[in-house]
OpenMM code with the backbone's topology and positions (N, CA, C; nanometers):
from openmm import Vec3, app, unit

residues = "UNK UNK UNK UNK UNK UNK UNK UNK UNK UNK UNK UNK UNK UNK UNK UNK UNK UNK UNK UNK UNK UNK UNK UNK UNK UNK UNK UNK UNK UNK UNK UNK UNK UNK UNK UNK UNK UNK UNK UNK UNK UNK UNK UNK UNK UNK UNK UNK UNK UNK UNK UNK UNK UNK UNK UNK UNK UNK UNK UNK UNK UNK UNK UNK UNK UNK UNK UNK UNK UNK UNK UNK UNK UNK UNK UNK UNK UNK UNK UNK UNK UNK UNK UNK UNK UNK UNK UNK UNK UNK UNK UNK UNK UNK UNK UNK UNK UNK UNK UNK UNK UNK UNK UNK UNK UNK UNK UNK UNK UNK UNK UNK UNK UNK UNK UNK UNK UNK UNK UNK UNK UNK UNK UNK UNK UNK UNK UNK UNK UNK UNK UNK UNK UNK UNK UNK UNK UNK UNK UNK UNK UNK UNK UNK UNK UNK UNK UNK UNK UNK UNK UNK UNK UNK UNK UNK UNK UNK UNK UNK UNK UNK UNK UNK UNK UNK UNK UNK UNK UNK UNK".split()
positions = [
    Vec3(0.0841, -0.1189, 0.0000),
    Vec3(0.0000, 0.0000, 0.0000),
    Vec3(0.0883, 0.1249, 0.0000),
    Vec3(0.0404, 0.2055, -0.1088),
    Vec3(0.1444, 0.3308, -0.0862),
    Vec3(0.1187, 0.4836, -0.0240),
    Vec3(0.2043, 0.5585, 0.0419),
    Vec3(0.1556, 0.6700, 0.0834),
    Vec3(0.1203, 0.7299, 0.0381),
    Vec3(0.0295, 0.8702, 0.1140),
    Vec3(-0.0271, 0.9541, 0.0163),
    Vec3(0.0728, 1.0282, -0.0528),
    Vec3(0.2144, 1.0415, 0.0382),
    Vec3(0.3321, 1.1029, -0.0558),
    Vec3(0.3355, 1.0424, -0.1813),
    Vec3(0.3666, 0.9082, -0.1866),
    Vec3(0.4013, 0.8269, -0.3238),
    Vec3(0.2816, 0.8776, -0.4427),
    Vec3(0.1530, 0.8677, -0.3715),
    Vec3(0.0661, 0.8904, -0.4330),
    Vec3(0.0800, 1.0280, -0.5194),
    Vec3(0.1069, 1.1504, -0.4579),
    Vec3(0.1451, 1.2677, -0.5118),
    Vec3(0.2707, 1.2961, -0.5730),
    Vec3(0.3486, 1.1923, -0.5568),
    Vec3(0.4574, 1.2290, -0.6621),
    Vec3(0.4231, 1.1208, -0.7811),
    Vec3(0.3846, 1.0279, -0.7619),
    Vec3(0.3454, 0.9361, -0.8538),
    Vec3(0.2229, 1.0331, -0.9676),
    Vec3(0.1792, 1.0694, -0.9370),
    Vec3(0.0517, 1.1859, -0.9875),
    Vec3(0.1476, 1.3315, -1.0537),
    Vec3(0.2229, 1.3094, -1.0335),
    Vec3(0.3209, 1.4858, -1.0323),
    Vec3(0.2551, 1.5681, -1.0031),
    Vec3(0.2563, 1.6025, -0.8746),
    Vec3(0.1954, 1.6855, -0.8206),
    Vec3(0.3337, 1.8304, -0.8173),
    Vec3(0.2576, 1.9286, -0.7729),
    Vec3(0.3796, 2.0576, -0.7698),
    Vec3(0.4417, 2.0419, -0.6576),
    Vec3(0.5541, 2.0871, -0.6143),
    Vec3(0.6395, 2.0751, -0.5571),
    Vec3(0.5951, 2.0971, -0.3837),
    Vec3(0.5388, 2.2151, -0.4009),
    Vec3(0.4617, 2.3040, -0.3217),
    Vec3(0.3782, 2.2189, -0.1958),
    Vec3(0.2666, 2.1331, -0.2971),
    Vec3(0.1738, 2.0281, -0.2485),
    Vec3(0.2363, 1.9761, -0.1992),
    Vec3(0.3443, 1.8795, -0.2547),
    Vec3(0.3814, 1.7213, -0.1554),
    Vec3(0.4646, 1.8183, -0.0341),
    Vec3(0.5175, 1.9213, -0.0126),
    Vec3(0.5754, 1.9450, 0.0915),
    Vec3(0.5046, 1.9676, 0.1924),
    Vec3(0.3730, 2.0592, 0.1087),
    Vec3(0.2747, 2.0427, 0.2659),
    Vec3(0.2169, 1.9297, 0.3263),
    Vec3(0.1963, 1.8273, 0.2149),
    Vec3(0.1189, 1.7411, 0.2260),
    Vec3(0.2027, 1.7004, 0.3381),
    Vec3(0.3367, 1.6831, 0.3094),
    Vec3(0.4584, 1.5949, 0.4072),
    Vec3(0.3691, 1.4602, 0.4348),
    Vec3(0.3891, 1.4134, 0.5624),
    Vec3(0.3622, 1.2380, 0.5910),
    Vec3(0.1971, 1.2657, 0.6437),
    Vec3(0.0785, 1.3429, 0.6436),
    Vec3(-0.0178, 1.3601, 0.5863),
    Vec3(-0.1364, 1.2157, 0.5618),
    Vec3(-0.1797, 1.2015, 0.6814),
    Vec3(-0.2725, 1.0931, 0.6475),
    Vec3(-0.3989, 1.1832, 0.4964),
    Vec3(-0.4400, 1.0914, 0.4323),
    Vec3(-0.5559, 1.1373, 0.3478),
    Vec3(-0.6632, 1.2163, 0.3961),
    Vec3(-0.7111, 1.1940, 0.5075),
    Vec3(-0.8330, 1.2607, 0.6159),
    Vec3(-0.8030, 1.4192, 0.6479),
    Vec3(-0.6408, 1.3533, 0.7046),
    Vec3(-0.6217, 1.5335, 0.7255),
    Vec3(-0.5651, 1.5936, 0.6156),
    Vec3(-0.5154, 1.5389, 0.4872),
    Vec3(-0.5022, 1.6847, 0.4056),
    Vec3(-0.6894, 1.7224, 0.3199),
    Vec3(-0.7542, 1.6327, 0.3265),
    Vec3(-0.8727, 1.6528, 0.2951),
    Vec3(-0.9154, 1.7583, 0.3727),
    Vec3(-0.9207, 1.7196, 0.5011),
    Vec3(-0.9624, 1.8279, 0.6098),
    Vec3(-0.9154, 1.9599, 0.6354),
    Vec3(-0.7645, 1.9647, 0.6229),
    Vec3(-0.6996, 2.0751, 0.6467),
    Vec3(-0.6222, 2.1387, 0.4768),
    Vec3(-0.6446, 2.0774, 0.4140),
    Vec3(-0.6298, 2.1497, 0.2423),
    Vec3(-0.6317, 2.2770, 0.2655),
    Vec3(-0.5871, 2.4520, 0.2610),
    Vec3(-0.5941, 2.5646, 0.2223),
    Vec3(-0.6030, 2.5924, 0.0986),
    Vec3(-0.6351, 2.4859, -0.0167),
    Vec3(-0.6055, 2.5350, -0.1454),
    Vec3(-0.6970, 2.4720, -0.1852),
    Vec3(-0.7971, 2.5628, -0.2625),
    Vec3(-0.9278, 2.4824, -0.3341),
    Vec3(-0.8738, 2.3955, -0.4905),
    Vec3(-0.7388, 2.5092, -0.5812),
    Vec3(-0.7056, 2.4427, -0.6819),
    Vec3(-0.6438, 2.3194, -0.6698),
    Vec3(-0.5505, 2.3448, -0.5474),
    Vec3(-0.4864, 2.1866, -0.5332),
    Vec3(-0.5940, 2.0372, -0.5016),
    Vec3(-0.7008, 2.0298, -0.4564),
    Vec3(-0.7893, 1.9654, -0.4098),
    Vec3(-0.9258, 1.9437, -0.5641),
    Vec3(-0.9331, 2.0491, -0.6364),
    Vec3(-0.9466, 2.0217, -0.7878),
    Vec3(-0.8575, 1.9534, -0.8828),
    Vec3(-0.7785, 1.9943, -0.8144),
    Vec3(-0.6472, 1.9321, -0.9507),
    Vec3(-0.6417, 1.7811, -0.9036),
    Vec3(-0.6377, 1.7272, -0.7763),
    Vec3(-0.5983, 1.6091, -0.7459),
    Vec3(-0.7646, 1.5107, -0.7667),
    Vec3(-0.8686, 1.6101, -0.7408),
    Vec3(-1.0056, 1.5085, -0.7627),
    Vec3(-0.9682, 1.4787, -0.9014),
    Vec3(-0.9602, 1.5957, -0.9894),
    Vec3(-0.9754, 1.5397, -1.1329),
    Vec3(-0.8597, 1.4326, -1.2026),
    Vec3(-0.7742, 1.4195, -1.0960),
    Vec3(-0.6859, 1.3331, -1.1432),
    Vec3(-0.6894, 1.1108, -1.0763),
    Vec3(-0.7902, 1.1523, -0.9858),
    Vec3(-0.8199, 1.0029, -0.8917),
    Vec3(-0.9795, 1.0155, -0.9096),
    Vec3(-1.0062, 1.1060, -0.9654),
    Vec3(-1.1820, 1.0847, -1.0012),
    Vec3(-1.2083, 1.1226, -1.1564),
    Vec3(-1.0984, 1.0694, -1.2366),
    Vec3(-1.1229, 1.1136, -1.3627),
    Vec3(-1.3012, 1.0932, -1.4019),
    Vec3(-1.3930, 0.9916, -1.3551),
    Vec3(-1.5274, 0.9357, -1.4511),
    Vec3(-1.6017, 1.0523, -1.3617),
    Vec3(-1.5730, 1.1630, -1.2425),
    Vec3(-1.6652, 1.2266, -1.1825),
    Vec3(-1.6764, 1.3658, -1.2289),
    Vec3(-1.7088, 1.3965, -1.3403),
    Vec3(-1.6775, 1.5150, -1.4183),
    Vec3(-1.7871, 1.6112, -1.3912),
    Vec3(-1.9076, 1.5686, -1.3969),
    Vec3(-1.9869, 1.6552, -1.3385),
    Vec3(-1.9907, 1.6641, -1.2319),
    Vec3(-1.9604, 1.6026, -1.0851),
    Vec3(-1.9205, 1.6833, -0.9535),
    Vec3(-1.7660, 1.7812, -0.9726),
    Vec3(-1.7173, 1.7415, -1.0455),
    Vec3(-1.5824, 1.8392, -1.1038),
    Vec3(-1.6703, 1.9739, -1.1495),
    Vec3(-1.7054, 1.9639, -1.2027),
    Vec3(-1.7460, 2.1039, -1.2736),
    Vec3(-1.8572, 2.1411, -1.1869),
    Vec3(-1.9159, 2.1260, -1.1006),
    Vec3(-1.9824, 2.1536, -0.9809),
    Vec3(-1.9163, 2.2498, -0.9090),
    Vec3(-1.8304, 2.1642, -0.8605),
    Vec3(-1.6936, 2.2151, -0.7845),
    Vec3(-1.6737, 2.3696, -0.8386),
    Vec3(-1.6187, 2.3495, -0.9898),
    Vec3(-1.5236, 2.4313, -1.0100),
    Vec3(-1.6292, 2.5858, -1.0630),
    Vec3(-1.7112, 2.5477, -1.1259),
    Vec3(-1.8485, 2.6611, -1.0983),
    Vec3(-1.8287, 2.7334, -0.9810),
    Vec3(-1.8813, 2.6495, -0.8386),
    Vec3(-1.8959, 2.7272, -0.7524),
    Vec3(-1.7740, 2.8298, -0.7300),
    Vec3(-1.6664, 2.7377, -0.7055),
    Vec3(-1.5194, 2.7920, -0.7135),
    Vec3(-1.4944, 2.9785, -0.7358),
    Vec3(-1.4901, 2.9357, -0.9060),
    Vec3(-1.5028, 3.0525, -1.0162),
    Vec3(-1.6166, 3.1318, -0.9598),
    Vec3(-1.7541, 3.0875, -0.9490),
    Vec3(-1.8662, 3.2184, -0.8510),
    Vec3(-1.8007, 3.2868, -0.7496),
    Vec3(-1.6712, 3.2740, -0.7068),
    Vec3(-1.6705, 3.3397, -0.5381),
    Vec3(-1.5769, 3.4818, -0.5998),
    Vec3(-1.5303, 3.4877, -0.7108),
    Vec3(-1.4783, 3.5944, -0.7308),
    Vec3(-1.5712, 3.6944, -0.8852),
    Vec3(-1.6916, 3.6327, -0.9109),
    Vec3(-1.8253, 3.6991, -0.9532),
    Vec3(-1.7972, 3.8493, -1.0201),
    Vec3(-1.7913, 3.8784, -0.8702),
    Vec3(-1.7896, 4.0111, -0.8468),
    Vec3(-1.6712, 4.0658, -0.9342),
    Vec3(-1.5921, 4.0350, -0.9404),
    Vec3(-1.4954, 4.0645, -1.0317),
    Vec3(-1.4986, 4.0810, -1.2077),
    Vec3(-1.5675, 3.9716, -1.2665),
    Vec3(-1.5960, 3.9888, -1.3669),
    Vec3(-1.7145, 4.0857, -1.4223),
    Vec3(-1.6239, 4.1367, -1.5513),
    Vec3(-1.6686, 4.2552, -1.5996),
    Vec3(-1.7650, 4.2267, -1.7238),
    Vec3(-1.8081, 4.1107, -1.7647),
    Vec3(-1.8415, 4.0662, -1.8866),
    Vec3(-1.9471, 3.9600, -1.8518),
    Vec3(-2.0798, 3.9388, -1.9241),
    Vec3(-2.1502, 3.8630, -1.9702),
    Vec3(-2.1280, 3.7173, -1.9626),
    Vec3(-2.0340, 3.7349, -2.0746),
    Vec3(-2.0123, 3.5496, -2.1195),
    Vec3(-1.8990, 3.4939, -2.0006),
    Vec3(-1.8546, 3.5755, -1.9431),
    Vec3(-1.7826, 3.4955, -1.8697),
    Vec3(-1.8682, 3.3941, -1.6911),
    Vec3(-1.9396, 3.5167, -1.6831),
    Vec3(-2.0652, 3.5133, -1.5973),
    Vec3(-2.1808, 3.3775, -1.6271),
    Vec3(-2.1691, 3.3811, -1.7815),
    Vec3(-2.2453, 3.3091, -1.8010),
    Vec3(-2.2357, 3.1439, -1.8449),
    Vec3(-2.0831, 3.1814, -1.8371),
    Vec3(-1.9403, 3.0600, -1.7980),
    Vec3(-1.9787, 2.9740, -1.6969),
    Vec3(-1.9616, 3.0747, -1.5906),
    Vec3(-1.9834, 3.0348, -1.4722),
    Vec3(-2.1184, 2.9963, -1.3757),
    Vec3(-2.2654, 3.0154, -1.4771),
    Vec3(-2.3520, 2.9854, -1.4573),
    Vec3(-2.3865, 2.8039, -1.5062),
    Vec3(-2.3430, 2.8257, -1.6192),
    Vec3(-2.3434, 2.7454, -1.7015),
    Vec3(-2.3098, 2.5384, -1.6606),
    Vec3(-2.1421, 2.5862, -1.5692),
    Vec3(-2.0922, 2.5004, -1.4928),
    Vec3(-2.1482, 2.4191, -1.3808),
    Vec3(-2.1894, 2.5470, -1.3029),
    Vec3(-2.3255, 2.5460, -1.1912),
    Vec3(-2.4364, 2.4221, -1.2446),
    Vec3(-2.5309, 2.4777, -1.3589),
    Vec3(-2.6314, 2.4065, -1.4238),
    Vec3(-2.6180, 2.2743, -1.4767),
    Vec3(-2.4857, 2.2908, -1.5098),
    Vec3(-2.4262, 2.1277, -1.5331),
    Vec3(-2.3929, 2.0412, -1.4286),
    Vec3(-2.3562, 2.1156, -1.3104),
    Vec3(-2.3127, 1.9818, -1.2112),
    Vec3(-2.3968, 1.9986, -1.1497),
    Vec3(-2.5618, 2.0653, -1.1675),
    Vec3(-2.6325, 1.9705, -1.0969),
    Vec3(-2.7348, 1.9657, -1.1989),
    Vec3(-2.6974, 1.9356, -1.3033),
    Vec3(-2.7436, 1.8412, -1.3856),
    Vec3(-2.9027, 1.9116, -1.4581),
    Vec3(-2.9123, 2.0509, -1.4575),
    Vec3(-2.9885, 2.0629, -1.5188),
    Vec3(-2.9871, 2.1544, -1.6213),
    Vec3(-2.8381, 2.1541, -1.7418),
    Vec3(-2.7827, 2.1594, -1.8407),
    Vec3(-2.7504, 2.0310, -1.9250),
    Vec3(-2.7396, 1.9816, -2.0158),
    Vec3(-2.6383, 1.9432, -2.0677),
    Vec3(-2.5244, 1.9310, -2.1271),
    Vec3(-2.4111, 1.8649, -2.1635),
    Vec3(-2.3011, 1.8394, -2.1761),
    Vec3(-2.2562, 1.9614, -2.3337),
    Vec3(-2.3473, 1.9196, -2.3858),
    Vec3(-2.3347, 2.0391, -2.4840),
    Vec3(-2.3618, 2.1745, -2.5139),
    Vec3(-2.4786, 2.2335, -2.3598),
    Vec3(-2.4761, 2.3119, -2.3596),
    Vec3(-2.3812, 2.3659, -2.2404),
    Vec3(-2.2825, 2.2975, -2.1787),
    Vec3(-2.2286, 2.3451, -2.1321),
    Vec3(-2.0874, 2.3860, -2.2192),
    Vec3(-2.0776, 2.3109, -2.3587),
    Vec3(-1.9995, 2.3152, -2.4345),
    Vec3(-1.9673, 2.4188, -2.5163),
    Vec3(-2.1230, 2.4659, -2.5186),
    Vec3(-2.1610, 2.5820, -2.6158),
    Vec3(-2.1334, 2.7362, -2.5207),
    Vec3(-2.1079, 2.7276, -2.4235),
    Vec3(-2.1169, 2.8477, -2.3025),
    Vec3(-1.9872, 2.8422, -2.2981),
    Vec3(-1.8468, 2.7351, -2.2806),
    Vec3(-1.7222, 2.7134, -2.2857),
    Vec3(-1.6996, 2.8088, -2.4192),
    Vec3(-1.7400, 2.7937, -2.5528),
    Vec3(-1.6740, 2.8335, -2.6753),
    Vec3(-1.7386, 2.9278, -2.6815),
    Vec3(-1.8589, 2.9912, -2.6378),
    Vec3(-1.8800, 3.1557, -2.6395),
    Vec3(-1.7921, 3.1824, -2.5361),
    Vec3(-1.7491, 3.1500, -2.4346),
    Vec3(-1.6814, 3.2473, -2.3389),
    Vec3(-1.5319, 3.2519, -2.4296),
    Vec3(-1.4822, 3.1544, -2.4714),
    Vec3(-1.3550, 3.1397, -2.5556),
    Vec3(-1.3379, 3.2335, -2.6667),
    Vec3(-1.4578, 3.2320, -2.7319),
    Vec3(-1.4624, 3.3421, -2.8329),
    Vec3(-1.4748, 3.5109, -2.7780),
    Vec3(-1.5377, 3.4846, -2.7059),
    Vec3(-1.5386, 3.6473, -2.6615),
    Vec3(-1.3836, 3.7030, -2.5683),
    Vec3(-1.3249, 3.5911, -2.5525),
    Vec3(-1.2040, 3.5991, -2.4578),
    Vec3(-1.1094, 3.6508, -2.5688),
    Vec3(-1.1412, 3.5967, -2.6694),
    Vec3(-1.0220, 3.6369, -2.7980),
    Vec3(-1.0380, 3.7728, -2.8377),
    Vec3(-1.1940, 3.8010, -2.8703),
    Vec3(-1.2312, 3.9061, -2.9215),
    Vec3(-1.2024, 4.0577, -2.8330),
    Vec3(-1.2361, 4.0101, -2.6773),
    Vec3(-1.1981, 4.1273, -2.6038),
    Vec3(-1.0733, 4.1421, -2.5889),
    Vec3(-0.9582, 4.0619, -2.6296),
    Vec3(-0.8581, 4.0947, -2.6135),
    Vec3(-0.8314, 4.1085, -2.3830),
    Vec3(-0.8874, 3.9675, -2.3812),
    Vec3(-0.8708, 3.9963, -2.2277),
    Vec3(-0.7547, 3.9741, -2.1674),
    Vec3(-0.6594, 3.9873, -2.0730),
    Vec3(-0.5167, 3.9845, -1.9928),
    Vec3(-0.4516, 3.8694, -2.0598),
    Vec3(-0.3039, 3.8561, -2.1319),
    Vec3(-0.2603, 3.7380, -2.2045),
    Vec3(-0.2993, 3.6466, -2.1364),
    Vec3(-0.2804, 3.5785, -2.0118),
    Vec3(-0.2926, 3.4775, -1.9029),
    Vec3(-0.4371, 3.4432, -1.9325),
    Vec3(-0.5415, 3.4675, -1.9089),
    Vec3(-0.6254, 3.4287, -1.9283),
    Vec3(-0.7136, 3.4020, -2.0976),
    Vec3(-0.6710, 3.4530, -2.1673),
    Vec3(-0.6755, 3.4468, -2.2999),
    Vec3(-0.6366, 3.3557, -2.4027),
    Vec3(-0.5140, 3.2561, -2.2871),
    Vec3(-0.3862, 3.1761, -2.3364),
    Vec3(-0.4507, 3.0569, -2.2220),
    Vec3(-0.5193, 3.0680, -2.1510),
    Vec3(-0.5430, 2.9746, -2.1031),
    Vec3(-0.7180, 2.9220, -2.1552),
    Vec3(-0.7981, 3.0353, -2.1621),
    Vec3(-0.9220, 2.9962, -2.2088),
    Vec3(-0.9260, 2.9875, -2.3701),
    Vec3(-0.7608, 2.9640, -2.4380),
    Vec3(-0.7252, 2.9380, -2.5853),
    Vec3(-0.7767, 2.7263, -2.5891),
    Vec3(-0.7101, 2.7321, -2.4432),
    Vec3(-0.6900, 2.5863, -2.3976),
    Vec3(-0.7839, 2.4783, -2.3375),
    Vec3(-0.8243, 2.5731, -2.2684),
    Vec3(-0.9660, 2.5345, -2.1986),
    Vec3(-1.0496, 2.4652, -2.2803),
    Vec3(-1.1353, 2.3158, -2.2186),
    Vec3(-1.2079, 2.2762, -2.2285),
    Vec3(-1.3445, 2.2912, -2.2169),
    Vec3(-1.3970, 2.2408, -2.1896),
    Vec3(-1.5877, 2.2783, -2.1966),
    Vec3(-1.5509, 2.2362, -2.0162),
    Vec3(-1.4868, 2.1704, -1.9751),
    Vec3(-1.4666, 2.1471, -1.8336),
    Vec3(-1.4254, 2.2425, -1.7359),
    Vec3(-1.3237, 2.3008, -1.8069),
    Vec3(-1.2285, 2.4379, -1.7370),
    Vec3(-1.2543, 2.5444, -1.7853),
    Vec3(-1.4371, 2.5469, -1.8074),
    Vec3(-1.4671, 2.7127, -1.9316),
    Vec3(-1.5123, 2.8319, -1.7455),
    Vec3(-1.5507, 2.7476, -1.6593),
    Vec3(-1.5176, 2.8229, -1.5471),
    Vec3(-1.4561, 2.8467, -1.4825),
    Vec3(-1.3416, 2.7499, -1.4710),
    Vec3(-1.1721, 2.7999, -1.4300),
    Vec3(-1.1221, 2.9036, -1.5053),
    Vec3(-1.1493, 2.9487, -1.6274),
    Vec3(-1.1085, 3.0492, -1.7193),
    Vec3(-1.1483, 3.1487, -1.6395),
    Vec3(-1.2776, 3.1592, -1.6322),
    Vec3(-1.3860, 3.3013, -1.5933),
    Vec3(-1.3067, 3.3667, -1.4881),
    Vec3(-1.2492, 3.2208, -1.3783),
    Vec3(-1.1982, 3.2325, -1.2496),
    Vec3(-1.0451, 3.3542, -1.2617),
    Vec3(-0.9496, 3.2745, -1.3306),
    Vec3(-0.8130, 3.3258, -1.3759),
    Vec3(-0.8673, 3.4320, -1.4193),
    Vec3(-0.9345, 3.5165, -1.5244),
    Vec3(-0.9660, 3.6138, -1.5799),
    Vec3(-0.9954, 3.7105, -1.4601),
    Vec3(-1.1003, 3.6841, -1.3385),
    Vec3(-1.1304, 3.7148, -1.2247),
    Vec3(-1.0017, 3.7839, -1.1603),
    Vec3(-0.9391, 3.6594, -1.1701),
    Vec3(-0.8014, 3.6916, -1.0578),
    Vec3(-0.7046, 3.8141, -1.1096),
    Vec3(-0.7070, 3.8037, -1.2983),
    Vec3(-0.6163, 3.9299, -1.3210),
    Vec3(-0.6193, 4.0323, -1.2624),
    Vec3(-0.7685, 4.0862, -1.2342),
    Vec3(-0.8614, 4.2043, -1.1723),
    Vec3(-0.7774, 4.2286, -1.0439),
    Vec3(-0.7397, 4.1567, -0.9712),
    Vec3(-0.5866, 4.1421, -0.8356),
    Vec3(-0.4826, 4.1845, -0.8369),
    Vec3(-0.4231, 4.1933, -1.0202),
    Vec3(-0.2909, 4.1642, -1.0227),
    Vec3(-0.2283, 4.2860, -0.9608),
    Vec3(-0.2919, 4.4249, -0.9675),
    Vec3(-0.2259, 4.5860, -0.9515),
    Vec3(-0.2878, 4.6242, -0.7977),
    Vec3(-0.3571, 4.5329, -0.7227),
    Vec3(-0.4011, 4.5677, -0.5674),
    Vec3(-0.2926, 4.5154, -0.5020),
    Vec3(-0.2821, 4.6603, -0.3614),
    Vec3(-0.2061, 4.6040, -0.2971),
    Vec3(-0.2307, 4.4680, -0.1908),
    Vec3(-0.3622, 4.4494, -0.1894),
    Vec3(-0.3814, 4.3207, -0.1208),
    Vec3(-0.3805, 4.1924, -0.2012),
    Vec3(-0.3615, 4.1881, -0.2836),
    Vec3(-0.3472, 4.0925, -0.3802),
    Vec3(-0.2793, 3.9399, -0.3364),
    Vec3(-0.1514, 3.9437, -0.2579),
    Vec3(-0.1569, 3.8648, -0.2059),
    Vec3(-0.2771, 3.7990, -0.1028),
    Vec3(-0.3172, 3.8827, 0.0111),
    Vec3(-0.4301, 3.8426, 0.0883),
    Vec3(-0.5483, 3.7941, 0.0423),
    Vec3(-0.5712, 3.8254, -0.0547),
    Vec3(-0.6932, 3.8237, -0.1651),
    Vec3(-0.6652, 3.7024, -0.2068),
    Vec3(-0.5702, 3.6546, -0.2424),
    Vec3(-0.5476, 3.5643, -0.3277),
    Vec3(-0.5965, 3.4501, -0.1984),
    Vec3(-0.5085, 3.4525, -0.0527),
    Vec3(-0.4694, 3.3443, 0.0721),
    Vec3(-0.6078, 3.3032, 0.0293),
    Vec3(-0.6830, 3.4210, 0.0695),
    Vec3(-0.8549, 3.3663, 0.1138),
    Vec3(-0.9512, 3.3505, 0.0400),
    Vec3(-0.9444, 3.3357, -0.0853),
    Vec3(-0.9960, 3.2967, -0.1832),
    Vec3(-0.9403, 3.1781, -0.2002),
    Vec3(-0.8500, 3.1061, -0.2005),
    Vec3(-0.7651, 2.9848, -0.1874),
    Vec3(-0.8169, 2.8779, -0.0943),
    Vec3(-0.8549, 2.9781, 0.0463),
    Vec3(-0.9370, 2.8627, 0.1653),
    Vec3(-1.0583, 2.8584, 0.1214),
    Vec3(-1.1035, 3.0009, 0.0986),
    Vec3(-1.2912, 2.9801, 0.0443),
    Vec3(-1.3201, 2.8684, -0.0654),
    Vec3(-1.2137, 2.8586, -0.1574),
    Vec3(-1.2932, 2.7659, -0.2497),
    Vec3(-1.2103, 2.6083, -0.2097),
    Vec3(-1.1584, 2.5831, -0.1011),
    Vec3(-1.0773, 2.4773, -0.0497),
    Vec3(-1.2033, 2.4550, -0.0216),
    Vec3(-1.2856, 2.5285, 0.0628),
    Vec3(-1.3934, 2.4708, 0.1650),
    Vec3(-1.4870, 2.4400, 0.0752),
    Vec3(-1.5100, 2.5367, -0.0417),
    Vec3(-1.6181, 2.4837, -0.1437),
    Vec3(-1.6307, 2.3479, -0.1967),
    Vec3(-1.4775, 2.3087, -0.2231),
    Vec3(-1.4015, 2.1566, -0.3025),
    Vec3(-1.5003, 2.0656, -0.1338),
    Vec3(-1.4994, 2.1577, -0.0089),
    Vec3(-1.5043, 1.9951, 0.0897),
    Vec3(-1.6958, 1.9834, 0.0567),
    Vec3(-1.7285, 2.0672, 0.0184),
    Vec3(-1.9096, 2.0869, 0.0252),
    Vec3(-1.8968, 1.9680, -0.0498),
    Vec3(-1.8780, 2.0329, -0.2013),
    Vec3(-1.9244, 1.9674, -0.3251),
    Vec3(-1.8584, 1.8225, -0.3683),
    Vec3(-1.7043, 1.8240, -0.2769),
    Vec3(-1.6657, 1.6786, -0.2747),
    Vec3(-1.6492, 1.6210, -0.1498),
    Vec3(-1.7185, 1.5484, -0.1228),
    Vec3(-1.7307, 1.5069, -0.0055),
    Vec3(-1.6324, 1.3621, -0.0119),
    Vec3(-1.5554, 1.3769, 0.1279),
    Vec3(-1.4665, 1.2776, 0.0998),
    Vec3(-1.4848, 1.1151, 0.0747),
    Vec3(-1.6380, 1.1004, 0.0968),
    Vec3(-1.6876, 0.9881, 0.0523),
    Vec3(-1.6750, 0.9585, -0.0427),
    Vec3(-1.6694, 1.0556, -0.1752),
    Vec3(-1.6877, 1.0284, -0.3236),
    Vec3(-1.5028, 1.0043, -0.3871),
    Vec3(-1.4552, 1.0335, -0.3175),
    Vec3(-1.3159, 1.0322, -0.3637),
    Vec3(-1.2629, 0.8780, -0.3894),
    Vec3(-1.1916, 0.8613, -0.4392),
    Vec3(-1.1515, 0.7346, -0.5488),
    Vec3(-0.9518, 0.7115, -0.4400),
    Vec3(-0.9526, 0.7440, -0.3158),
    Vec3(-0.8009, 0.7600, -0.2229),
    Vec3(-0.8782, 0.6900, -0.1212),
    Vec3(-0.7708, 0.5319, -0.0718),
    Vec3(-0.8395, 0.5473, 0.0915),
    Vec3(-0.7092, 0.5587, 0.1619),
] * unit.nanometer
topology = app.Topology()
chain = topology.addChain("A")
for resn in residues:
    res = topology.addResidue(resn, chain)
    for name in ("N", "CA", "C"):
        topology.addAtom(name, app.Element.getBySymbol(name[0]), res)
């Protein structure tokens, strides 16, 4: 049986992660996670078939910085995700809300970073886009770091709502 370390380097995880993780039973980095992306990144990688609680997740996620976005389609990105992980969208119309937000991302000419990433983006990560796009809105505040900490725990705690450690594919 291997540790959850092995597990995260076996996964390539960032550098960052396995150090916090350190010797880390599964329970408590579930429990004590500060990072909502790291706890997305690792569901979608040990829960690859759970795509719509993924995009559940990552909806809500992307909603907590809302307020930030200045645009329609990105909003409607992030609605979109929502409606899909709980299932009262479908797969293609969540597909179709991914490639309008993609297209309008090109057209507005929005922050390279997010422009270069929602180039990439899937119909899965069309609200992780909205999110990053969100976050540029940070880049010139001086709280930007702080902003960033607690937005990091807020959507950590969102990842524990919407994934409950029951559903996870790690014992």
């Amino acid at each position: 049986m291997k540790t959850f370390k092995e597990l995260l380097i076996e996964l390539n995880a960032c550098k960052d992660a396995r150090e916090w993780a350190g010797d880390k039973s599964w329970q408590e980095i579930y429990n004590t996670c500060h990072r909502g992306d790291w706890l997305l990144w690792l569901f979608k990688r040990t829960n690859p078939d759970d795509l719509q609680l993924l995009i559940l997740a990552k909806g809500h996620c992307a909603n907590t910085v809302r307020h930030l976005m200045k645009d329609k389609k990105s909003i409607k990105a992030v609605d979109a995700a929502i409606a899909y992980g709980e299932g009262k969208i479908s797969r293609e119309e969540l597909d179709a809300a991914a490639a309008a937000y993609a297209a309008y991302t090109y057209a507005a000419a929005y922050a390279a970073y997010a422009a270069a990433y929602a180039a990439y983006a899937d119909a899965a990560n069309a609200a992780d886009a909205a999110a990053y796009a969100a976050y540029a809105a940070y880049a010139d505040a001086a709280y930007a770091d702080a902003a960033k900490k607690e937005n990091q725990q807020l959507t950590a705690d969102i990842c524990r709502k919407y994934l409950p450690i029951e559903v996870w594919n790690i014992k």
